[in-house]
C-alpha positions in Angstrom: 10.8 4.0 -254.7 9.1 5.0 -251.2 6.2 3.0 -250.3 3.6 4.3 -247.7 4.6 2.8 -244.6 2.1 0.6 -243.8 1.9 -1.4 -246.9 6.1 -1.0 -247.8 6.5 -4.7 -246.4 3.6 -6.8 -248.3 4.8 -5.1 -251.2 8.4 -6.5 -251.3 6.9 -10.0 -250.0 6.0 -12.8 -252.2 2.1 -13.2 -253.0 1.9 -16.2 -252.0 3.5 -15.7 -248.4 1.2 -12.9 -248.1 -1.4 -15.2 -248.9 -0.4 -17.6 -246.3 0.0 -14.9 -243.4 -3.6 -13.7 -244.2 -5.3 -17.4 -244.2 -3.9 -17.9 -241.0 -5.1 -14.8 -240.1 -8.2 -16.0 -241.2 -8.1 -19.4 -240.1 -7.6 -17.4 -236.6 -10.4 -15.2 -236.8 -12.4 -17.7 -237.4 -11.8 -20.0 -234.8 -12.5 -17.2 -232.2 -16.3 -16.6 -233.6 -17.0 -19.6 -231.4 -14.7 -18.7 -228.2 -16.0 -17.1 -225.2 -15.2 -13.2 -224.1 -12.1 -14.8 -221.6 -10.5 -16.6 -224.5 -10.7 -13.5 -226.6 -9.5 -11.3 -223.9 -6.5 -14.1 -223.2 -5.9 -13.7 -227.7 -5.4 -10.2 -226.9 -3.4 -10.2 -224.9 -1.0 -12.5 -226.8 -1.1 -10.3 -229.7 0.2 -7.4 -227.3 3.5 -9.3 -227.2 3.6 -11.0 -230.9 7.2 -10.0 -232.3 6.3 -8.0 -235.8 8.6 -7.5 -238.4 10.2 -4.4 -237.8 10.6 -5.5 -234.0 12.8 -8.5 -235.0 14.5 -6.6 -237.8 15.7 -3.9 -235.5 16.7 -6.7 -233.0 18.3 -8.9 -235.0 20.4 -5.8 -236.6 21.1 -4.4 -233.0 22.6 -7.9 -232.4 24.3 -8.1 -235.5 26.1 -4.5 -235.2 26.9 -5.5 -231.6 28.6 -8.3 -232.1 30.4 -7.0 -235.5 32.0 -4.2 -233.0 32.7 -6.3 -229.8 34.8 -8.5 -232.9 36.0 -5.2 -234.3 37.4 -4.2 -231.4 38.4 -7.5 -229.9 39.4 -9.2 -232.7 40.1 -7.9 -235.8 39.0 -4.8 -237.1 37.5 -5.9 -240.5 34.9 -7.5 -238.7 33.8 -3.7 -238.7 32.2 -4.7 -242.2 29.5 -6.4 -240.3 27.8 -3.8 -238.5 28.4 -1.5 -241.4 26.2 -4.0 -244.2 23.8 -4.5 -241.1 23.0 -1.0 -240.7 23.2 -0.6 -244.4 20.4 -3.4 -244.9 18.3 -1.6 -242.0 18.6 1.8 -243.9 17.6 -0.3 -247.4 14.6 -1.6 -245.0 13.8 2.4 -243.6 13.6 3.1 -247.1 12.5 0.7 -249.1 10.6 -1.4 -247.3 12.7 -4.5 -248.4 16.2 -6.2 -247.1 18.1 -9.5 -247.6 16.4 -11.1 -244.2 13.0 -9.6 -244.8 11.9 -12.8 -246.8 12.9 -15.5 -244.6 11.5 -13.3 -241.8 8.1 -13.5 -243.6 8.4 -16.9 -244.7 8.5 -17.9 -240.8 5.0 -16.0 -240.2 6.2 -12.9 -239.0 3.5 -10.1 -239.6 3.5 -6.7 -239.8 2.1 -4.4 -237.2 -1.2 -3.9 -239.3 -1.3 -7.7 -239.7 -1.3 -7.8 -236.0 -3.6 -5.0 -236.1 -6.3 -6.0 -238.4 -6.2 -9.5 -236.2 -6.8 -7.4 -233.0 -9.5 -5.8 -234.4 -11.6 -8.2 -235.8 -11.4 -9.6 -232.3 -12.7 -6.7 -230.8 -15.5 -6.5 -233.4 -16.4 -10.2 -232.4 -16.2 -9.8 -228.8 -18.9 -6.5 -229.2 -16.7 -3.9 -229.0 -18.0 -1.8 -232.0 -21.0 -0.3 -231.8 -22.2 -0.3 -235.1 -21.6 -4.0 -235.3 -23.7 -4.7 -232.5 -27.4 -5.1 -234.2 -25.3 -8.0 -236.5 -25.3 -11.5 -235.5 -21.4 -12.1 -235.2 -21.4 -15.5 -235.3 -23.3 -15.5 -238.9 -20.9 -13.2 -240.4 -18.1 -14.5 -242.7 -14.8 -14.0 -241.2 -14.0 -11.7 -244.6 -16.8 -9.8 -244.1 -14.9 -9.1 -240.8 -11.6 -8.2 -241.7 -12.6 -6.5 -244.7 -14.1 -4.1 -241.8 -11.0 -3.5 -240.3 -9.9 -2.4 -244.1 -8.8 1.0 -243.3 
């Protein structure tokens, strides 16, 4: 089965990982309600460079490939193997959604782009960015009443 892109990799993660990625999330969000414009602007900025999921898959396999041909060649050639189950579990991933490393990957925290995304917005929406959030009193909103306006 093809999932929809955006929603391929909470879908072959365990609930209550998901769970845990989205309470931190939360947790997060909540935390900058209270913080000035700077420290919001500095949160930004951090999410810019936060590794998502696909990021470290396609690193990980890029490493994993190049080091299964340096051995190939170097070596011995069955270590040719490597690079061709890496490639295969990246295709599985394209796919699917879903390979052998994606839940350890989400077990350590690592979020998905629209994770990241949904964080980065709600920021935005508490630092005034939005105009049709402006009349509202961010500070006396309920951190899921923000995110669930990020919902796209």
């Amino acid at each position: 089965m093809i999932s929809a892109t955006s929603r391929r990799v909470p879908l072959h993660t365990c609930e209550d990982v998901n769970r845990q990625i989205l309470e931190r999330t939360k947790q997060r969000v909540a935390q900058y309600k209270h913080y000035s414009r700077d420290e919001i602007d500095q949160r930004l900025e951090e999410l810019d460079q936060e590794w998502d999921t696909e990021r470290l898959l396609e690193a990980n396999a890029a490493t994993l490939s190049f080091v299964g041909c340096v051995l190939a060649a170097t070596r011995d050639r069955r270590w040719v193997f490597v690079p061709m189950v890496v490639t295969g579990f990246l295709f599985q991933h394209a796919v699917q959604g879903w390979c052998p490393p994606l839940p350890v990957i989400r077990r350590l925290g690592f979020r998905t782009m629209r994770e990241i995304d949904d964080e980065r917005i709600a920021l935005k929406i508490i630092r005034g960015d939005f105009d049709q959030f402006a009349s509202r009193d961010i500070q006396k909103m309920e951190t899921d009443t923000i995110l669930l306006s990020v919902e796209r």
